[in-house]
N, C-alpha and C positions, 0 to 999 in steps of 0.2 A: 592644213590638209586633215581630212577626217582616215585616221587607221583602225581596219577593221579585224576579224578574227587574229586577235591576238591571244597567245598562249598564256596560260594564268602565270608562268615563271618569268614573264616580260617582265624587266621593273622601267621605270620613265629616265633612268641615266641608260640603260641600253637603247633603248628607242631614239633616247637623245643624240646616241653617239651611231649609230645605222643611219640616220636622217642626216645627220649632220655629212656623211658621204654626200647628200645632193646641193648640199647650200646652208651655211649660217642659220643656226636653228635660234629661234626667240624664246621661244617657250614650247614645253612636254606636258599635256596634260592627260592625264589616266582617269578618268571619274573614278571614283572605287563605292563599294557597296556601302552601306551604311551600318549592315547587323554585321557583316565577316569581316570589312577592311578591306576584301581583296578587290583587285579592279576588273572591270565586266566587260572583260574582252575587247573592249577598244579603247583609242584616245583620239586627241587630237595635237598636231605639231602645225608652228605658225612659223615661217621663217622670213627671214629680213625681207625677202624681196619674191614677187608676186614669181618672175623667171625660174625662182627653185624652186618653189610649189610644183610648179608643172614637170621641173624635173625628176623632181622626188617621184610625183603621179606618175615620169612616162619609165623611172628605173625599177621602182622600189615595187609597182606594184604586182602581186602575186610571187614574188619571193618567196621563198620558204624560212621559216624561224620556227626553232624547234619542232619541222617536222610539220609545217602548217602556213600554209601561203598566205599572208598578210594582203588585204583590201587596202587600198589608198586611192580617196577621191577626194575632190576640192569639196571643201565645207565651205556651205554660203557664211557672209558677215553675219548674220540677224538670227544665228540659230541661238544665241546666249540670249538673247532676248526674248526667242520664241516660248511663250507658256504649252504644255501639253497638258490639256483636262481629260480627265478619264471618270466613266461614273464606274464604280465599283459595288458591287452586292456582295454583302456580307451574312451570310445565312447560317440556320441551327447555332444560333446564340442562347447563351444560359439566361435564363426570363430576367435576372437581376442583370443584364448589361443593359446600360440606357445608353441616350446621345452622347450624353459626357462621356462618358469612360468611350465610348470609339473613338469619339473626338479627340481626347487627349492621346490614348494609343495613336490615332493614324498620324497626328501632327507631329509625331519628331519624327517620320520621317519627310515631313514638306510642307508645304502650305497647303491648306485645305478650302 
C-alpha cells in the first residue's frame, strides 16, 4: 500500500504497528531525503497477503495521526522499477561552473 500525508514525527516502527491493526505487515518503507535524513511525507507498507491491503485501504484510510489524515492506496508492482526523468534548468551560474562540476554535484543525489 502506498501512505500518503504523513506527519514528519511518523517514524516506520509506528507506521509498522498502525498497519499491522489490518494484516501481517512484510515490510515499512519511508523514503527519506537525502540532504536532511528526514522522510518526505509518505511510505509504503506491503503485507503478507493481497486481502489486508485492501483492508488496510478500506480502515486505515484518512485516519488522523498526529492531527493529519493519512492517504492509503494500492501501490502498483512496477512502481520500483519505474524510472522518473525530469529535465531540469539550472540558471545564473558562476562563469567558472562547467559540466563537470554540475555533473558531479547533481549525481550524489541519483543517476543522471
Amino acid at each position: 500500500c502506498y501512505v500518503g500525508n504523513l506527519d514528519e514525527q511518523l517514524s516506520e516502527e509506528l507506521l509498522w504497528e498502525m498497519m499491522l491493526q489490518a494484516g501481517p505487515v512484510v515490510t515499512v518503507h519511508l523514503p527519506r531525503d537525502k540532504v536532511t535524513g528526514s522522510h518526505q511525507g509518505y511510505g509504503f507498507v506491503e503485507f503478507r497477503a493481497e486481502e489486508d491491503a485492501d483492508y488496510a485501504l478500506k480502515v486505515m484510510n484518512m485516519v488522523k495521526l498526529f492531527g493529519k489524515p493519512i492517504r492509503v492506496n494500492k501501490a502498483s508492482q512496477d512502481k520500483k522499477t519505474f524510472e522518473i526523468g525530469a529535465n531540469l534548468f539550472v540558471g545564473g551560474l558562476d562563469p567558472d561552473v562547467d559540466e563537470k562540476l554540475l555533473y558531479d554535484t547533481f549525481s550524489a543525489f541519483g543517476t543522471i
